[in-house]
Rosetta silent file (secondary structure, phi, psi, omega in degrees, C-alpha in Angstrom):
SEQUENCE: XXXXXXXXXXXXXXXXXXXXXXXXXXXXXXXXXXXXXXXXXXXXXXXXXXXXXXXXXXXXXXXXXXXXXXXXXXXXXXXXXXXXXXXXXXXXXXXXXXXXXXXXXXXXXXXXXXXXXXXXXXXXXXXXXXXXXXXXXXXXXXXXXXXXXXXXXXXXXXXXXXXXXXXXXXXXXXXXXXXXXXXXXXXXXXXXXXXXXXXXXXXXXXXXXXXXXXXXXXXXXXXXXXXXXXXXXXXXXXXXXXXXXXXXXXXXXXXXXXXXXXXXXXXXXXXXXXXXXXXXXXXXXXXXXXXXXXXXXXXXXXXXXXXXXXXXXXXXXXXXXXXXXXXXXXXX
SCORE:     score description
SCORE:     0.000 S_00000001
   1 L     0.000  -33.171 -176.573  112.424   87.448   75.798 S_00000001
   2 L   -77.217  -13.023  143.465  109.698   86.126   72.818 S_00000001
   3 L   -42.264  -66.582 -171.550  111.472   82.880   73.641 S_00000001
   4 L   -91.209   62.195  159.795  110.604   82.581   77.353 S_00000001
   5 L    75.323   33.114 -158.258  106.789   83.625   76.683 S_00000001
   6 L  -118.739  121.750  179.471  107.311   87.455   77.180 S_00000001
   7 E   -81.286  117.169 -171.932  104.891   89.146   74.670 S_00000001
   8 E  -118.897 -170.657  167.582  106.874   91.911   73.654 S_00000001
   9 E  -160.478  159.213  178.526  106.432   95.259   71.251 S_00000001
  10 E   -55.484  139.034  176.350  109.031   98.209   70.141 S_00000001
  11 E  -119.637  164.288 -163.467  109.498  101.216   72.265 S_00000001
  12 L   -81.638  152.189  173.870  110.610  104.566   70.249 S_00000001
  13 L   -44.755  124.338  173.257  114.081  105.224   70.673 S_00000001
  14 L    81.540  -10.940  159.961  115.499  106.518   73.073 S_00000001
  15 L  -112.888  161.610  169.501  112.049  106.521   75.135 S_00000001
  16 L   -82.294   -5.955 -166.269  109.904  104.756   77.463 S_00000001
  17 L  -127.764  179.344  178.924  106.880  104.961   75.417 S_00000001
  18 L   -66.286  171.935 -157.704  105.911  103.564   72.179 S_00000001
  19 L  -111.197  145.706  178.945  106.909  104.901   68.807 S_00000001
  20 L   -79.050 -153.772 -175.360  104.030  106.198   67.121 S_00000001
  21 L   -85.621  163.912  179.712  100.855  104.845   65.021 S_00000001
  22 L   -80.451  155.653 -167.526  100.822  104.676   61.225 S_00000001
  23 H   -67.023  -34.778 -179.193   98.784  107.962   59.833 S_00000001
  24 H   -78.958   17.754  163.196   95.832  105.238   59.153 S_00000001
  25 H  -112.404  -11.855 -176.601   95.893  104.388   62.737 S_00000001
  26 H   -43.381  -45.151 -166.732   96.477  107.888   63.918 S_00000001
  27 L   -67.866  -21.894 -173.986   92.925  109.077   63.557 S_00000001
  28 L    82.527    5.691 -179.181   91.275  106.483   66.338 S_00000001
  29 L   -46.813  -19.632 -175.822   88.915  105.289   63.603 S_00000001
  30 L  -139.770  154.873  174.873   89.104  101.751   64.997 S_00000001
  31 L   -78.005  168.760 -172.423   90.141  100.106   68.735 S_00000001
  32 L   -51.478  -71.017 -125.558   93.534   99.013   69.603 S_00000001
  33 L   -80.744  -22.055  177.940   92.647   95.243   69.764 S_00000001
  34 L   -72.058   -6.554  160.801   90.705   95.585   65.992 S_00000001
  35 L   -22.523  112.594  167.328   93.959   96.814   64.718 S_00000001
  36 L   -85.602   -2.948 -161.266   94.377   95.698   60.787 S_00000001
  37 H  -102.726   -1.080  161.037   97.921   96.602   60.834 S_00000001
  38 H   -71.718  -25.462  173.482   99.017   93.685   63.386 S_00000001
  39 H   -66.332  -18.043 -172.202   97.869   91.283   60.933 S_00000001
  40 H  -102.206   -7.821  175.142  100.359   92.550   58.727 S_00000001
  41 L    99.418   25.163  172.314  102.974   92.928   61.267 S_00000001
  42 L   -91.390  170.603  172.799  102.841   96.319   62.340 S_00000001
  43 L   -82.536    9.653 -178.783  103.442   97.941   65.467 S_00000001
  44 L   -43.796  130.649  162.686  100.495   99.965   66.001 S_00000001
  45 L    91.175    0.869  171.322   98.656  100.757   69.180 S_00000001
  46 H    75.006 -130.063 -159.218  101.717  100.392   71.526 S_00000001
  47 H   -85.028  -18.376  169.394  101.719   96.942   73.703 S_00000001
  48 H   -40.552  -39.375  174.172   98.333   95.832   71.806 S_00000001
  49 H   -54.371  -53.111 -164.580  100.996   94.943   69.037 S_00000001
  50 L   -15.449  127.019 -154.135  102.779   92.852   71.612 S_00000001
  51 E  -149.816  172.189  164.164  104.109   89.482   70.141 S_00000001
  52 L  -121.059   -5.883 -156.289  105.728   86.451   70.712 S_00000001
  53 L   -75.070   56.006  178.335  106.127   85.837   67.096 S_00000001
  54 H     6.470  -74.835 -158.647  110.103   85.595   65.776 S_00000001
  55 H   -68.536  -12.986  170.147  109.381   86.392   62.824 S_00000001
  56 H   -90.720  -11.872  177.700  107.818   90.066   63.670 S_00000001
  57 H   -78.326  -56.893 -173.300  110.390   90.044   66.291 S_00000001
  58 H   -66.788  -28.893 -167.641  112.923   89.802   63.896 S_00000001
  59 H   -97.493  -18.832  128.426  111.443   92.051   61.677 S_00000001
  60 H   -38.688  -70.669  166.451  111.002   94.934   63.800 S_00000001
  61 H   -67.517  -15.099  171.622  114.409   95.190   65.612 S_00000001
  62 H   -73.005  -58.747 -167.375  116.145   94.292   62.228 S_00000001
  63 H   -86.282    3.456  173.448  114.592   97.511   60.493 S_00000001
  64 L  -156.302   97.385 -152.389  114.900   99.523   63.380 S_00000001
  65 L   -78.352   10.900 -173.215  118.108   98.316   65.480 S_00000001
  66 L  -131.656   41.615 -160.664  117.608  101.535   68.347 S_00000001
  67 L  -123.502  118.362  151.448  113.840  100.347   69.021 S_00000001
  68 E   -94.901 -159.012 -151.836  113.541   99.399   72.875 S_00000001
  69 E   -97.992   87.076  172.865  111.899   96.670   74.575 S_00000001
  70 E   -76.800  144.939  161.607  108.232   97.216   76.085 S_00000001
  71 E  -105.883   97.543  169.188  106.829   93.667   77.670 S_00000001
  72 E   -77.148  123.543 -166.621  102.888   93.583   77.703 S_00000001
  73 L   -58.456  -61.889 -161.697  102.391   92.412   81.408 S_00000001
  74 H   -21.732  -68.907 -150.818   98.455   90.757   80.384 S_00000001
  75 H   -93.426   26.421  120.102   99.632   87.943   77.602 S_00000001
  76 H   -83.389    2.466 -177.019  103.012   87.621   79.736 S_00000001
  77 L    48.507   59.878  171.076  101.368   86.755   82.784 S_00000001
  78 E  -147.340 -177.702 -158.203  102.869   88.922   84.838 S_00000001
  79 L  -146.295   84.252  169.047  102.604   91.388   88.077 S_00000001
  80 E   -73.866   93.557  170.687  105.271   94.399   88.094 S_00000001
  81 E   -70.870  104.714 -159.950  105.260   95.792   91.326 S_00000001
  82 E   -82.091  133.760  157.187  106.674   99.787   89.646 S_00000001
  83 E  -113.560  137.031  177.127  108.528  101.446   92.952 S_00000001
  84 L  -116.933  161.680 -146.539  108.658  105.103   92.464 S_00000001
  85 L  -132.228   13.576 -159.044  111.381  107.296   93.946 S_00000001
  86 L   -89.183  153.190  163.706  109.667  110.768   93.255 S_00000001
  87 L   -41.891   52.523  165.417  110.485  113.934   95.288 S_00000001
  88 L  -117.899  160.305 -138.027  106.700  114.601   96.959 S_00000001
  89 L  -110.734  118.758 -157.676  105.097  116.057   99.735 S_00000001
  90 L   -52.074 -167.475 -164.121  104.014  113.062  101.996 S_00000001
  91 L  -130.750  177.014 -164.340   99.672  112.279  100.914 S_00000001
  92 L   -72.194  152.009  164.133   97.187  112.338  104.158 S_00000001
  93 H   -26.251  -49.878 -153.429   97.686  108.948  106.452 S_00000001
  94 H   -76.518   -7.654  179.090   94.993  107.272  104.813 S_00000001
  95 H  -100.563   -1.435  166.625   96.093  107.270  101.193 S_00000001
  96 H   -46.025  -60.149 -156.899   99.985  105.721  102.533 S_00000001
  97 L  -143.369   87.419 -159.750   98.773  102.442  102.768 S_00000001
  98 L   -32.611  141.922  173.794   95.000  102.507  100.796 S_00000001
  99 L    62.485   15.303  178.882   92.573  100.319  103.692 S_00000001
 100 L  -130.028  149.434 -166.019   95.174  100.053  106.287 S_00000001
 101 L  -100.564  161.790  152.789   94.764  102.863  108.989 S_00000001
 102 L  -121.287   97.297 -144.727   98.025  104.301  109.929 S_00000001
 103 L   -95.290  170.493 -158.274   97.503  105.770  113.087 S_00000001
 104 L   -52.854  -53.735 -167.017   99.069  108.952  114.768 S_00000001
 105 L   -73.466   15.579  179.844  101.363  107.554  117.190 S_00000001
 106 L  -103.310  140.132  174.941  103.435  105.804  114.084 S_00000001
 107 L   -93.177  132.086  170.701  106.436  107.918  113.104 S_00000001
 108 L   -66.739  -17.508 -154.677  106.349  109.150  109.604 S_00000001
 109 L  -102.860  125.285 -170.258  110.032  110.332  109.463 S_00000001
 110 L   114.170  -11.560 -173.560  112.367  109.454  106.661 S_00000001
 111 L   -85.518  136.018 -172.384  109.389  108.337  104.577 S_00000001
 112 L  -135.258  -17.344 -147.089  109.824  109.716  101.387 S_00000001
 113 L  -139.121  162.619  142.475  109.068  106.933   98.572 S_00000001
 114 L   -40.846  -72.906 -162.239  107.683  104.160   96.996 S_00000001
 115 H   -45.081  -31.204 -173.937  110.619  102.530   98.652 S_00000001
 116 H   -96.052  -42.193 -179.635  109.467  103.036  102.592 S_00000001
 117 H   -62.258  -12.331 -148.533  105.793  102.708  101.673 S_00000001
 118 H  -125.909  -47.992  146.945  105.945   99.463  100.023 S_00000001
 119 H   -39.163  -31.659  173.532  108.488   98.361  103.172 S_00000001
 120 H   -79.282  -31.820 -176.204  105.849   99.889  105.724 S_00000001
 121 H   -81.739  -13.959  174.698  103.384   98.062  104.037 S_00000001
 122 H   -73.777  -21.838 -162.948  105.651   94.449  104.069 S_00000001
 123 L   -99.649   28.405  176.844  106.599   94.848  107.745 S_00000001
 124 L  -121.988    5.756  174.921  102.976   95.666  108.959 S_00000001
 125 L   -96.989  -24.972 -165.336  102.159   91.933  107.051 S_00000001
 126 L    69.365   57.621  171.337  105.173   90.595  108.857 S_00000001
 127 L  -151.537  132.200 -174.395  106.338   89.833  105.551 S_00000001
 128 L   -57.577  166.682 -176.877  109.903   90.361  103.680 S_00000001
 129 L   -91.134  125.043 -151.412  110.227   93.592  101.358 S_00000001
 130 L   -58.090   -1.188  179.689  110.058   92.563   98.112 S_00000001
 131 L   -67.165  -17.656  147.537  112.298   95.617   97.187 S_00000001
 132 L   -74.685  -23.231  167.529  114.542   92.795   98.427 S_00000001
 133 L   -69.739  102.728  178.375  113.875   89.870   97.045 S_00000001
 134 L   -96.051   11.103  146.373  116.472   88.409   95.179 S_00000001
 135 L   -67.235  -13.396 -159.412  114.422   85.330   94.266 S_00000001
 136 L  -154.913  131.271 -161.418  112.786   87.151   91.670 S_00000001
 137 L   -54.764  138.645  175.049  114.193   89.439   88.612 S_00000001
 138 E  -125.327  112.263  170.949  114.906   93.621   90.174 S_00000001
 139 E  -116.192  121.967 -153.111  115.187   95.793   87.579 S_00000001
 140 E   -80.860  116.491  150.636  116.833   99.495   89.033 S_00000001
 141 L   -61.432  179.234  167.019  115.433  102.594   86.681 S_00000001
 142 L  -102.961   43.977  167.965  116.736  105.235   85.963 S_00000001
 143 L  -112.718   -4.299 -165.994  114.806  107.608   88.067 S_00000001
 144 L    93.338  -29.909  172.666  115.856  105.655   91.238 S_00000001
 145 L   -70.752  176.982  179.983  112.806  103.177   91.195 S_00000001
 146 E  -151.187  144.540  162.693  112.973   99.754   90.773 S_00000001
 147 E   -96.328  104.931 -159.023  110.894   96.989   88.908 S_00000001
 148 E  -112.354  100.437  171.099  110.271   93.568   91.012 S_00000001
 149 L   -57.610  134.955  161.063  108.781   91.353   87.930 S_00000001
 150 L  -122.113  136.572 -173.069  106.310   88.505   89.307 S_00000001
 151 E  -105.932  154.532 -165.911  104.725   85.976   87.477 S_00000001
 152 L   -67.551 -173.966  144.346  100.577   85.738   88.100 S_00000001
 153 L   -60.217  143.539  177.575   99.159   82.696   89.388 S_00000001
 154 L   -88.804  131.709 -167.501   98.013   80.119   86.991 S_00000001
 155 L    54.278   27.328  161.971   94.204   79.995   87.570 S_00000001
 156 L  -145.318  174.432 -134.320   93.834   82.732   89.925 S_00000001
 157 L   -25.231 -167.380 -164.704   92.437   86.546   89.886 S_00000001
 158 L  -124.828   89.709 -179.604   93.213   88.565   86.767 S_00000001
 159 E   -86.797  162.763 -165.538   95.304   91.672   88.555 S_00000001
 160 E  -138.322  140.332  167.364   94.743   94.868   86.605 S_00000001
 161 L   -18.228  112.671  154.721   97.368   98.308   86.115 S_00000001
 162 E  -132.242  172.386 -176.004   97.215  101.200   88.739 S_00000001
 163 L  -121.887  112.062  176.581   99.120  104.205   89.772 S_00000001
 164 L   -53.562   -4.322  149.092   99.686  104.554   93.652 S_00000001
 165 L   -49.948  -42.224 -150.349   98.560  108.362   93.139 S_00000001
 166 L   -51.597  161.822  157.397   95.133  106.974   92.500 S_00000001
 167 L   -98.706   -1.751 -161.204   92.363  107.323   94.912 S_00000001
 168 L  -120.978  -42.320 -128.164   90.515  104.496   94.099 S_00000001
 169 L  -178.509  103.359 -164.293   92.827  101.530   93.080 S_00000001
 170 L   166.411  120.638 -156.349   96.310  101.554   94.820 S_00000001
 171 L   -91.829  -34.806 -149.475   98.687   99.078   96.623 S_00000001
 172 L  -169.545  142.092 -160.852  100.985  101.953   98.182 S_00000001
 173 L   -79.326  157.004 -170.601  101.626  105.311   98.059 S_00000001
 174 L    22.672   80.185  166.155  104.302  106.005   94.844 S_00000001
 175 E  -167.608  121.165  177.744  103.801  101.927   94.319 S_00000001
 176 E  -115.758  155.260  163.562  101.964  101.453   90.494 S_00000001
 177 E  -142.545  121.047  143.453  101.331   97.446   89.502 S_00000001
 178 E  -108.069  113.450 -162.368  101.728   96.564   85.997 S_00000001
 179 L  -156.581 -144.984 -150.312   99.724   93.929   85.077 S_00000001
 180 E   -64.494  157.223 -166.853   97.046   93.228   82.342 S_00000001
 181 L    82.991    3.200 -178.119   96.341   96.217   80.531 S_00000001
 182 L  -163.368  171.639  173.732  100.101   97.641   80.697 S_00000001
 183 E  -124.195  168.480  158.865  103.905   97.226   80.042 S_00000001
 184 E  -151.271  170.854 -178.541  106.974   97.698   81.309 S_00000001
 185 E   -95.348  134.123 -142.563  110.090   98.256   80.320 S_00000001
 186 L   -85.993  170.684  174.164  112.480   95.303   79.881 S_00000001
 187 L   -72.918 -173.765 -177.604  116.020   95.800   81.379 S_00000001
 188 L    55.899  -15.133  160.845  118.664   96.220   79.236 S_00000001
 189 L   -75.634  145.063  168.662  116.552   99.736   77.290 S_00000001
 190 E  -149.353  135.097 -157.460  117.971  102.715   77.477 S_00000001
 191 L   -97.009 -171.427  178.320  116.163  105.600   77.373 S_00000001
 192 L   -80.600  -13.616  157.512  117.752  109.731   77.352 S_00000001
 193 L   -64.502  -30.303  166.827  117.342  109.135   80.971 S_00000001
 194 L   138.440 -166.843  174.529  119.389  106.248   81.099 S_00000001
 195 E   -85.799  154.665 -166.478  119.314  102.763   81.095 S_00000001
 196 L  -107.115  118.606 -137.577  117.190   99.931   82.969 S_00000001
 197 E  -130.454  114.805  169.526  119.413   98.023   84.791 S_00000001
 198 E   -95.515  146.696 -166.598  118.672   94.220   86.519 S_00000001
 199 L   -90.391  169.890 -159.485  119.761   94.178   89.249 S_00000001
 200 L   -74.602  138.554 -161.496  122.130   90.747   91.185 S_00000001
 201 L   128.173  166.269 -175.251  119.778   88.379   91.560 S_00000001
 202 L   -55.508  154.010 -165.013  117.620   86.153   89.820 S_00000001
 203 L  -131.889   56.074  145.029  116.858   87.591   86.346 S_00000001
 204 L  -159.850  134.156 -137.280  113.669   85.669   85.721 S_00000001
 205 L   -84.094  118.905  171.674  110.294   86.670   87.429 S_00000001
 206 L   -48.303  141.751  145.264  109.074   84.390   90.995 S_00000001
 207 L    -1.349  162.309  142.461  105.728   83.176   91.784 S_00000001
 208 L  -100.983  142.015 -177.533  104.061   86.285   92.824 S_00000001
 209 L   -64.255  163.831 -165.292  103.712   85.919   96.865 S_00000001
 210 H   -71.051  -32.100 -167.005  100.381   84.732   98.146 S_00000001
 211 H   -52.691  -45.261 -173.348  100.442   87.985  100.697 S_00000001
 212 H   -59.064  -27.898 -169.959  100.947   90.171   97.490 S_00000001
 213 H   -58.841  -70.333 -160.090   98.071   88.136   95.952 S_00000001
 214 H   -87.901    8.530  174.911   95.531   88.498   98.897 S_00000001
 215 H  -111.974  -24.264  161.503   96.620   92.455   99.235 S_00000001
 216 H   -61.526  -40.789 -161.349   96.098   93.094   95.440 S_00000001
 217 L   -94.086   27.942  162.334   92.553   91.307   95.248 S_00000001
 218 L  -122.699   -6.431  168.176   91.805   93.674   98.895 S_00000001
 219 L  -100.351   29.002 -175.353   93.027   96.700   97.227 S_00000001
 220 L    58.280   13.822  161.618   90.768   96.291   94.241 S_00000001
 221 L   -65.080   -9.462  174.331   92.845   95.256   91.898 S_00000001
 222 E   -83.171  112.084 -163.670   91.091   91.902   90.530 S_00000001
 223 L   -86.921    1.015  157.147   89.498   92.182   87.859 S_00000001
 224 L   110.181  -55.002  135.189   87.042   89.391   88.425 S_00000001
 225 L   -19.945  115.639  168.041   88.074   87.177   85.530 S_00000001
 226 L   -79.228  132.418  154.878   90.086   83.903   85.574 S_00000001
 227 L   -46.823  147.162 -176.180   92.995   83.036   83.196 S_00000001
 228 L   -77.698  130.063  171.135   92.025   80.291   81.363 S_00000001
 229 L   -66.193  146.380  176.885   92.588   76.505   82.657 S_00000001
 230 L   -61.760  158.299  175.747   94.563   74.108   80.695 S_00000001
 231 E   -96.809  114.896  105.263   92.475   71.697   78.705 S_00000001
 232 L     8.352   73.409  177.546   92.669   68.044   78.711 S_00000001
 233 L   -21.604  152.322  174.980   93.606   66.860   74.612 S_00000001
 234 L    84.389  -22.367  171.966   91.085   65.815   73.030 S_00000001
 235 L    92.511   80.360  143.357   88.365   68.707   74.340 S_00000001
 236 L  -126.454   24.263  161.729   87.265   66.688   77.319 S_00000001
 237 L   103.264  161.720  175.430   87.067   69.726   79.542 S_00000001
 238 E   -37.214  172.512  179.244   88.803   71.505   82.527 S_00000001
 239 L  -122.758  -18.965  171.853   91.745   69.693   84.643 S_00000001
 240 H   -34.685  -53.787  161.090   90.712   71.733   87.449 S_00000001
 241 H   -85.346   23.950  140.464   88.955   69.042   88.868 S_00000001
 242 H   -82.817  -54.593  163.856   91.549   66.647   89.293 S_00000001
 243 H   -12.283  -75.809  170.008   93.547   69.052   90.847 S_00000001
 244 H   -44.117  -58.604  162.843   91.215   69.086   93.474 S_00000001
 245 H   -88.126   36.438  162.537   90.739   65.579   94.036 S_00000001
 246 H   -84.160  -80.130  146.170   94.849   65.057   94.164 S_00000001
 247 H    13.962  -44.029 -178.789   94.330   67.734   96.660 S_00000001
 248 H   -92.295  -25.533  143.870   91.694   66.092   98.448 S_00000001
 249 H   -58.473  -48.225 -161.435   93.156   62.944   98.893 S_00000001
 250 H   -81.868  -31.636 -169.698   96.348   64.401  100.708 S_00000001
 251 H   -73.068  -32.435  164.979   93.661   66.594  103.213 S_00000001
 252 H   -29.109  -64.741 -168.858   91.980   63.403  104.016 S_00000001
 253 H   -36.610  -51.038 -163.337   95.332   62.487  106.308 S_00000001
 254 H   -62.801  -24.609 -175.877   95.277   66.306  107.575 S_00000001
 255 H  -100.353   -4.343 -161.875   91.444   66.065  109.247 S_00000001
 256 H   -81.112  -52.951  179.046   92.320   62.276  109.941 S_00000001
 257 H   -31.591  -23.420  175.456   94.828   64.264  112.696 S_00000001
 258 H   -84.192    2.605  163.276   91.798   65.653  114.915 S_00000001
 259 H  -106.965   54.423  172.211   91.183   62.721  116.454 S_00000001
 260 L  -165.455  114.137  175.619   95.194   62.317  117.805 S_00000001
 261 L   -85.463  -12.699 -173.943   95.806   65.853  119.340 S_00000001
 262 L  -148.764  160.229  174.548   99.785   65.017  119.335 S_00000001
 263 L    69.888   48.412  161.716  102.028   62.767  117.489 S_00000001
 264 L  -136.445   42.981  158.053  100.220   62.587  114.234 S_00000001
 265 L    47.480   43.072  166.391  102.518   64.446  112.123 S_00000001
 266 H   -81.675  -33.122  179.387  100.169   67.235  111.126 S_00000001
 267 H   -60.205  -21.984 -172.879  102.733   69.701  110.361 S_00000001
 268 H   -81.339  -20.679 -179.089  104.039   67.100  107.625 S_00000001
 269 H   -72.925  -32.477  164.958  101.012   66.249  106.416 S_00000001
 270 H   -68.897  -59.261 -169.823   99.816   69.977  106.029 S_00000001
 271 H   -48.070  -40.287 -173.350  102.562   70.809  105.005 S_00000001
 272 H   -69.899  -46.469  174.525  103.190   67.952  102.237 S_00000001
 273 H   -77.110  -11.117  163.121   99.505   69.056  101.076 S_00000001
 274 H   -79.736  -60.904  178.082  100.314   72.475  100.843 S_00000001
 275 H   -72.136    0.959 -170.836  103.404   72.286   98.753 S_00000001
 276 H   -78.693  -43.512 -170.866  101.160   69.675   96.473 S_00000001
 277 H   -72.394  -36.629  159.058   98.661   72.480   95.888 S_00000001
 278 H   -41.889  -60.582 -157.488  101.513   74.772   94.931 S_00000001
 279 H  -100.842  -10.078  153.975  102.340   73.044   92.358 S_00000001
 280 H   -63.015  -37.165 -164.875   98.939   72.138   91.152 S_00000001
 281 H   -81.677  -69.613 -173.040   97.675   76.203   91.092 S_00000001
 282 L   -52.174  -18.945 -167.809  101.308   76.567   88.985 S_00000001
 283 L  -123.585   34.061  151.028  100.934   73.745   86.505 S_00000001
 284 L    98.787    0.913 -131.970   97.394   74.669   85.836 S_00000001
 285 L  -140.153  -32.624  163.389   95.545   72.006   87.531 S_00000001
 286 L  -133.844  151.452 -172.837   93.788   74.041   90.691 S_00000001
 287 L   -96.179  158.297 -132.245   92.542   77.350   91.043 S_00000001
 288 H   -88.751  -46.191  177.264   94.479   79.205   93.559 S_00000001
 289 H   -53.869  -25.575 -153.824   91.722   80.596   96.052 S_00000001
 290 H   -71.590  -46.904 -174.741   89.707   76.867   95.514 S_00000001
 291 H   -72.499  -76.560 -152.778   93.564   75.632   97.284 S_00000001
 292 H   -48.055  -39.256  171.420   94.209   77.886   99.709 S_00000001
 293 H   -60.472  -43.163 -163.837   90.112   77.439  101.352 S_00000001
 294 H   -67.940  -55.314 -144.834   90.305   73.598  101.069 S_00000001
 295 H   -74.308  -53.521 -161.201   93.842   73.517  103.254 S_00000001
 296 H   -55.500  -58.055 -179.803   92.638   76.515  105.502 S_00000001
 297 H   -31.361  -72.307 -176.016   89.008   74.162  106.125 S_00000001
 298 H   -20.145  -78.843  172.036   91.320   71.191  106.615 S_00000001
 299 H   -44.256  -30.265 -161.669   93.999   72.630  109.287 S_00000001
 300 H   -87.663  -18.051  168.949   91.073   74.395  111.214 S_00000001
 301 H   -80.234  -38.858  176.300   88.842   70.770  111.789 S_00000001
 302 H   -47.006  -74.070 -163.956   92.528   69.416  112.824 S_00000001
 303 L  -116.360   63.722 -164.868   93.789   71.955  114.665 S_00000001
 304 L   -87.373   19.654  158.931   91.148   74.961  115.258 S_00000001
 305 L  -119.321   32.305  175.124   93.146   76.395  118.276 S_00000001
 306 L  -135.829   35.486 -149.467   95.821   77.397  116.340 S_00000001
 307 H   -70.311  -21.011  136.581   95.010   79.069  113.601 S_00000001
 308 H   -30.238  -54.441 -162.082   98.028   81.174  112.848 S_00000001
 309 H   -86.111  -36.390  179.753  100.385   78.515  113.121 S_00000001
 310 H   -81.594  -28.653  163.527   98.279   76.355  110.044 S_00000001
 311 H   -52.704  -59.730  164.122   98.278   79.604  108.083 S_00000001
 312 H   -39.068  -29.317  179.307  102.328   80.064  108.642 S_00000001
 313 H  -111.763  -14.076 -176.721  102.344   76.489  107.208 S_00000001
 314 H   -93.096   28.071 -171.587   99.966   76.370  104.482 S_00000001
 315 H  -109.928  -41.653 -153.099  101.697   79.896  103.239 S_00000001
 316 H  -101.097  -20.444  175.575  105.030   78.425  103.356 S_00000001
 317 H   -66.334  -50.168  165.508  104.059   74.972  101.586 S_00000001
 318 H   -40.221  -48.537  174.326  102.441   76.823   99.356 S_00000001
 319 H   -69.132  -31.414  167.890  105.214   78.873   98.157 S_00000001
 320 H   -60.600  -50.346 -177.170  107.517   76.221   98.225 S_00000001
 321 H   -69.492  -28.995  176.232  105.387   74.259   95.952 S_00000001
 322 L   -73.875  -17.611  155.514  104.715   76.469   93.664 S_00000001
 323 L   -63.895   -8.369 -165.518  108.119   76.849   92.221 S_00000001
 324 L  -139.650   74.346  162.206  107.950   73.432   90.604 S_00000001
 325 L   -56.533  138.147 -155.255  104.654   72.826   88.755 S_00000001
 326 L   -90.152  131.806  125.917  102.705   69.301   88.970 S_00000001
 327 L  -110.403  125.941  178.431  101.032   67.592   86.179 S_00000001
 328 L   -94.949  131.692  173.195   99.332   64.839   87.621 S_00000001
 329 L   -54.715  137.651  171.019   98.316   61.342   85.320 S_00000001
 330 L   -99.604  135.268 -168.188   94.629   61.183   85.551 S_00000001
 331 L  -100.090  158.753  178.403   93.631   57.960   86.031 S_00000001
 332 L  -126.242    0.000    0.000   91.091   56.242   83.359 S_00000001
C-alpha cells in the first residue's frame, strides 16, 4: 500500500484502533502533528504517524508482525464512503437524508441501514448505488458494513471526516465519510471481530463521482481549502492556467454550435471537451469546479433549452475523462 501512495500507520493487534502512545507522548504535552517521536520513526499519535516511508514501513511490521493496517485518508487522497449496518431505531425524516426533505407519502419500510439510506439517497439523484460499484475497491467489514474507497479530486474541495449520527455534518443516516482528518482500515486486517474483506471488484479506489462531490460540498463537508496544484519545474508557478486555456480552446467549437441549431455535432464536441477536462482536473492541470462552470456556461449559450441533457453529457464526459489523466506540453 506505501507503494501505491497510501500513507499508512500500525493498528494494535487485533483492533481497529491504534496501538498506544509512548509514556512521553501519553501526557498530551505536545499536538499530534509536533510529534518528536515521528522523526525518529515512531508510531505515536495514531494516523498522524502515517507514512509512506519503506523504511518505517519495514520497521514497524518487522518488529511487530500482528500490527494491522490503518490508511490516513488526508495524505492518501482519499474519500471512504463508511456504510454502517447497525441495529437502530429509524432518526426523524429530516435527519435520513440531511437537506433533502423526505416527505410523508414515501414508504419507510425495510429501511434499516446505512445500506437503504445511502441507496435512497442514490436513487433520489437518479444515480447508481455506490454500495454497488464495482469500478472502485468494496471492502465488506465485519459488522456487515462496507467500505467504497474513492480517490479525491486533484484540485478540488478538501472533504473532511463525519459520522452520519451527527446533526450538523452528515451525508446519510448510518453513512460516516473518511476523508482528511481520519483512517480506515485497509482490507486484509483482522480484528477479534473478524476480518476486512475486499470485496470482487476492482481493488484500487475510482475517481470519486462528481454527484458524490457536489452532495459532499452541499452537506458541509468541504473544508474550504484546495489540495495543492502541481508546479511547473523550475518554480514558474501554477499549471492551472493552462488547463484552462486547453479547456478553452475545445469550448470555443461548443458556443461556435449556437449559431447552427442542428447538425453541428454539439454532443461530440461537448462531449470531447468534457472528457478533456476530466483528465485535466485528474492530472492536476484544472481545478474541478473552474471545469465543470466553464462547460456548464458553454452548453447553456449553445443549447440553453436543454439544460439537462448538457448536464447528462458534461457528467458523463467528465467521468470518462477522468480515469486517464492529461498532461498537456505548454507551448513556449
Amino acid at each position: 500500500m506505501a507503494r501505491h501512495g497510501f500513507a499508512v500507520h500500525p493498528l494494535a493487534p487485533g483492533a481497529k484502533t491504534p496501538p498506544p502512545n509512548c509514556e512521553s507522548c501519553g501526557g498530551g504535552a505536545h499536538p499530534a502533528t509536533e510529534c518528536p517521536c515521528h522523526a525518529r520513526r515512531g508510531w505515536c499519535h495514531g494516523f498522524h504517524a502515517a507514512t509512506t516511508d519503506l523504511v518505517t514501513v519495514r520497521q514497524w511490521w518487522g518488529g511487530q508482525p500482528r500490527f494491522g493496517v490503518g490508511v490516513a485518508c488526508g495524505p492518501s487522497r482519499l474519500v471512504v464512503v463508511d456504510v454502517d449496518a447497525h441495529a437502530a431505531a429509524l432518526p426523524e425524516r429530516d435527519r435520513l437524508l440531511p437537506g433533502i426533505p423526505v416527505h410523508d407519502q414515501v414508504d419507510l419500510t425495510g429501511l434499516r441501514s446505512g445500506y437503504d439510506s445511502l441507496a435512497l439517497l442514490a436513487a433520489h439523484r437518479r444515480r447508481a448505488n455506490p454500495c454497488e460499484d464495482a469500478s472502485t475497491l468494496r471492502v465488506r467489514t465485519p459488522s456487515g458494513g462496507m467500505h467504497i474507497w474513492y480517490r479525491a479530486p486533484r484540485g478540488g474541495p478538501v472533504f473532511k471526516s463525519s459520522s452520519g449520527s451527527s446533526s450538523r455534518t452528515a451525508l446519510a443516516w448510518q453513512v460516516d465519510i473518511r476523508a482528511a482528518g481520519g483512517y480506515i482500515v485497509a482490507p486484509g486486517t483482522r480484528t477479534a471481530a473478524g476480518e476486512y474483506v475486499a470485496l470482487p471488484g476492482a481493488r484500487r479506489p475510482a475517481p470519486l463521482p462528481l454527484w458524490l462531490v457536489a452532495e459532499l460540498s452541499r452537506t458541509g463537508h468541504q473544508e474550504g481549502a484546495s489540495l495543492p496544484q502541481p508546479r511547473h519545474e523550475g518554480g514558474r508557478g501554477p499549471v492551472e492556467g493552462h488547463g484552462v486555456r486547453v479547456l478553452a480552446s475545445l469550448l470555443s467549437d461548443v458556443e461556435a454550435c449556437a449559431a447552427v441549431p442542428q447538425g453541428a455535432a454539439f454532443t461530440e464536441k461537448l462531449n470531447r471537451a468534457a472528457y478533456t477536462a476530466g483528465g485535466l482536473v485528474q492530472g492536476g492541470h484544472l481545478d474541478a469546479g473552474d471545469g465543470l462552470r466553464m462547460l456548464l456556461r458553454a452548453a447553456a449559450h449553445a443549447r440553453p433549452h436543454q439544460p439537462r441533457r448538457n448536464a447528462q453529457i458534461v457528467e458523463s464526459g467528465l467521468r470518462a475523462g477522468s480515469t486517464r489523466p492529461i498532461q498537456p506540453k505548454e507551448r513556449t
